[in-house]
N, C-alpha and C positions, 0 to 999 in steps of 0.2 A: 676529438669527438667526446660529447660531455658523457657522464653514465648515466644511461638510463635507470630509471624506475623498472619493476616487474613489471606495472599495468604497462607501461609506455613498449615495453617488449612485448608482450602478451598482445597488444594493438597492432604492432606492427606485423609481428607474423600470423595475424588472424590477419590482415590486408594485403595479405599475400597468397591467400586461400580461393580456392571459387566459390561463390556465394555459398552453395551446396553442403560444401565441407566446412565453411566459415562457421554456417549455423548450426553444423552438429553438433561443433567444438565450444559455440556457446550457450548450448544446451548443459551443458555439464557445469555451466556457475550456477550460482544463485543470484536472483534478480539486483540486488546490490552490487555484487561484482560485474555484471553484466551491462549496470549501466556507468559503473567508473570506465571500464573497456570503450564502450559508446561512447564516452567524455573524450575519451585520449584520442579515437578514429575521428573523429569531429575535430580536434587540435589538430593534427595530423593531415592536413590538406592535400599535399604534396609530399612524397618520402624521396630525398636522394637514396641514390644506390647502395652507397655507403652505411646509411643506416641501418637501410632494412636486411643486409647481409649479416650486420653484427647480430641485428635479434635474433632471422636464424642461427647463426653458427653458434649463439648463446643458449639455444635451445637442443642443440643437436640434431635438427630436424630440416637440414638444406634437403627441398626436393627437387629442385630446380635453379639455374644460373642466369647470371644476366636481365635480371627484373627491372624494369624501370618503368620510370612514372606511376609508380604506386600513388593511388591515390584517394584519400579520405574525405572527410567534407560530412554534412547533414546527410545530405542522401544516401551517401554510401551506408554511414549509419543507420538509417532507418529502416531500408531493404536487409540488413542483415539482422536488427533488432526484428523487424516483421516475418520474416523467412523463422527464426527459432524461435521468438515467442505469440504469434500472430498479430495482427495489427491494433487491436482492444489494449495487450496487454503491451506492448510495444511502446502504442501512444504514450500511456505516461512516460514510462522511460524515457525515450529521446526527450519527454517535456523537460524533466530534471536533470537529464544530459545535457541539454543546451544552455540549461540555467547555470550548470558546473562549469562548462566548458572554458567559459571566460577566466575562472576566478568568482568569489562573491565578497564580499565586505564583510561575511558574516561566518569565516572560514577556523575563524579561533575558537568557537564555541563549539567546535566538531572533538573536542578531545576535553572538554567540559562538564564535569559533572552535571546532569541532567541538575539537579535536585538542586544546586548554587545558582544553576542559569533562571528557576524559578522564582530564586530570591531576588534576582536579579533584575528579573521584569515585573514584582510582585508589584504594584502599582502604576502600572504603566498604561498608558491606553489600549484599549483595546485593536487598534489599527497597528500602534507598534508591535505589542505582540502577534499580532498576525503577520507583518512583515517580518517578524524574526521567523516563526513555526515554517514560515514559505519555503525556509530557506536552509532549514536542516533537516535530517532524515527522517521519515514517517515516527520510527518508533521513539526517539527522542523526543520529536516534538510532541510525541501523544501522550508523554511522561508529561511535561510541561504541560498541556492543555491542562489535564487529569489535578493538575496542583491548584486550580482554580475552582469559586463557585460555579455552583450551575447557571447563574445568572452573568456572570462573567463570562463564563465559556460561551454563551450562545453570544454575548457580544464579539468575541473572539471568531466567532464560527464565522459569523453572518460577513464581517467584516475581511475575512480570510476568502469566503465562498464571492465574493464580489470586489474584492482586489484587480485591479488593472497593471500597470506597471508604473512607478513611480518616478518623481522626480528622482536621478540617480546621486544627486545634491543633498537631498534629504537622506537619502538611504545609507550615504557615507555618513551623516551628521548621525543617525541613529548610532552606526556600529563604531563608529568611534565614539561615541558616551557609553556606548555597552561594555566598548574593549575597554577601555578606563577603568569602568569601576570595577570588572572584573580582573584588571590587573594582569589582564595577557599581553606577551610581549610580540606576540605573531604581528610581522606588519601587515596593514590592509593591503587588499588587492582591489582590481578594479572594480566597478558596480558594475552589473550583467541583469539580464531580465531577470524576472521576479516573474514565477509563477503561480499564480493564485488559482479562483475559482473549486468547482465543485470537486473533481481529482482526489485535489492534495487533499482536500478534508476529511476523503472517502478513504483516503488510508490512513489519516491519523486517529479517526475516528472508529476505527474498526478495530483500533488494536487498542483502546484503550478499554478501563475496567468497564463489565454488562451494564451495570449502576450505572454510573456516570454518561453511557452510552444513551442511556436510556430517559435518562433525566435533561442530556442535552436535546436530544429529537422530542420529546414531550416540549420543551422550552422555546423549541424552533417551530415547531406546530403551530404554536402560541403566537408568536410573531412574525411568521411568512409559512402560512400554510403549502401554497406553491414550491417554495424553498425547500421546505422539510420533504414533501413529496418527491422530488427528482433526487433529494438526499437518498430518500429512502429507496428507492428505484434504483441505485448504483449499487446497493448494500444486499447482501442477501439477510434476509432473517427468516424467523420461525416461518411466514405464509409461504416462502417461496421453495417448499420442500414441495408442494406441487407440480413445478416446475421442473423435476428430474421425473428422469425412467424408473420404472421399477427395480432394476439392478444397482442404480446410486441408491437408489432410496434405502435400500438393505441392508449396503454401505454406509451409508450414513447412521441409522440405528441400532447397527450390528456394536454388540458389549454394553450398549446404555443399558443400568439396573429400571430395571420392571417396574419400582417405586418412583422412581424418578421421572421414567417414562408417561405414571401413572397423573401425575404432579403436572406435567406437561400438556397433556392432553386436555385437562381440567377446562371446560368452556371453551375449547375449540372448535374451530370450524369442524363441521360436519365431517367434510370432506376430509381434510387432514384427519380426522381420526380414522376415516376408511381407509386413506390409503395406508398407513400406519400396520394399520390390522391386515392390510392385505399384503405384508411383506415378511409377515412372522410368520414363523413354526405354529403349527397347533398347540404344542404344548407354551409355547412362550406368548399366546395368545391370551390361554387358558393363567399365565401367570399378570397379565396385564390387567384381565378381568377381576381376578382375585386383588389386584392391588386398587383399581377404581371404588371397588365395594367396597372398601375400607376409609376411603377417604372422605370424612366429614367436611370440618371446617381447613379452607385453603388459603392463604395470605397470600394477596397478590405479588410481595416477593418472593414467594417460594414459587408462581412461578415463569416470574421474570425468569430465577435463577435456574431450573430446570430446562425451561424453553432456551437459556441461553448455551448450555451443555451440545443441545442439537445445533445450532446457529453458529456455533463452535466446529464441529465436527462437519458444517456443511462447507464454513468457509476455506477450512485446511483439506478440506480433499479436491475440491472445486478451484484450488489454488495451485495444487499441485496435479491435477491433469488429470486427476483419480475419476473424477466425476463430472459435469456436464449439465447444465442449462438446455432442455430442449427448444428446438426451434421455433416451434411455435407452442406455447401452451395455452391451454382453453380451459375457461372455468378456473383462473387462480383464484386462490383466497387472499383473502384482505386481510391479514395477520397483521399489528403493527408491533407487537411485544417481540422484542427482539432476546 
């Protein structure tokens, strides 16, 4: 019997859980580890008996004897991705789980200096690079996006947001001219889908610098108004603080400086500034007011930059479970400064 991997253990003996307990247990990764796991339960079709004993006993944690026909596959994976993280947040994952599962051609550049792999593709078309970003993980590839102009990037974007799956002939031909110049000696693996469209761009794009965030959606506006809309519709930004209860909302602005806050609100919706006001203390009220009266002349990147501090603070609590998108909300605001 070969040795396994930690994930390839950590699979099996979560495939040996009842759904119930499966996704308490994968509550406790992080969405990274959570969809390598996914990768391996999806490899994992079928477990001999054999195997899935070793993981327990590797584990120390045999609950029970005589298990068979363990069995993994798509499905199994996504009822256990959907059970721990719901089915919103699930969907991408198994997306980039099933893209992993195979293998991809593009697997060398996972231990790759972000910042050489930009050198790398620094004049390349813009459809190649979007097949590369497809195909590594959000925050790398948002390094990579980040290294190009704005006018670049939105060719990138558009190109990336409207990817199909490709010839799999091409996509070797690509990663073996990449893996060349780049001088890695990892051998290729097989081509596997390619996941493209709106998703992946909505997390590469959301972790990358406010600026540049900012400067790609103004550039996409420009050339697919429609586009840039559903972009923005996946993305929370400044308008969509309307959209939580008053107890996120408190959370969300809870420690922002009064100046900042002040900077923020600067020409905003109406409404955002009431709800705003209606989550503060009296006296941090009374310090917000003092800090408006002050404020003359505003450059509209001070505030990008402030507004992004909030847009910041919505999307790591709203990520981590802290806070919550209401169901229906009525009266949003059209904010588009992100």
């Amino acid at each position: 019997m070969k040795t396994m991997s930690g994930m390839e253990t950590a699979a099996l003996v979560i495939m040996q859980m009842s759904p119930g307990h499966a996704a308490q247990v994968m509550r406790q990764f992080s969405e990274a580890e959570a969809e390598e796991i996914a990768t391996e339960i999806i490899r994992l079709r079928k477990v001999e008996d054999g195997h899935a004993d070793a993981a327990i006993t590797e584990f120390h944690a045999r609950t029970r004897t005589g298990k068979s026909d363990a069995r993994g596959g798509r499905d199994a994976a996504v009822t256990l991705l959907e059970t721990a993280f719901g089915e919103e947040r699930a969907a991408g994952l198994i997306d980039r789980a099933v893209s992993s599962a195979g293998g991809h051609s593009f697997e060398f550049m996972d231990s790759v200096d972000p910042s050489h792999v930009s050198r790398v593709l620094d004049g390349e078309a813009p459809g190649t690079v979007a097949l590369v970003l497809a195909h590594l993980r959000p925050e790398m590839a948002s390094h990579i996006l980040g290294t190009f102009s704005t006018l670049v990037r939105a060719d990138i974007a558009m190109a990336l947001a409207t990817m199909g799956t490709p010839n799999p002939e091409i996509v070797e031909i690509v990663a073996e001219t990449l893996r060349q110049r780049i001088r890695s000696a990892v051998a290729p693996a097989e081509s596997t889908e390619v996941t493209g469209g709106l998703q992946p761009l909505v997390d590469i794009v959301k972790r990358a610098d406010v600026a540049a965030e900012y400067e790609l959606l103004e550039e996409l506006e420009r050339r697919d108004p429609a586009m840039a809309a559903e972009l923005r519709a996946l993305m929370l930004n400044f308008g969509d603080i309307v959209k939580f209860e008053d107890r996120d909302v408190q959370q969300i602005i809870r420690g922002l400086d009064a100046s900042a806050l002040a900077i923020a609100l600067h020409e905003a919706d109406a409404g955002i500034a009431e709800l705003v006001r209606a989550n503060m203390s009296e006296r941090n009220r009374e310090l917000l007011d003092d800090e408006i009266s002050l404020l003359t002349k505003v450059r509209k990147s001070q505030v990008i930059e402030a507004r992004s501090e909030i847009v910041k603070a919505m999307r790591e609590l709203e990520s981590s479970g802290a806070i919550s998108v209401k169901e229906e909300s009525e009266g949003e605001a059209d904010e588009d400064v992100d």
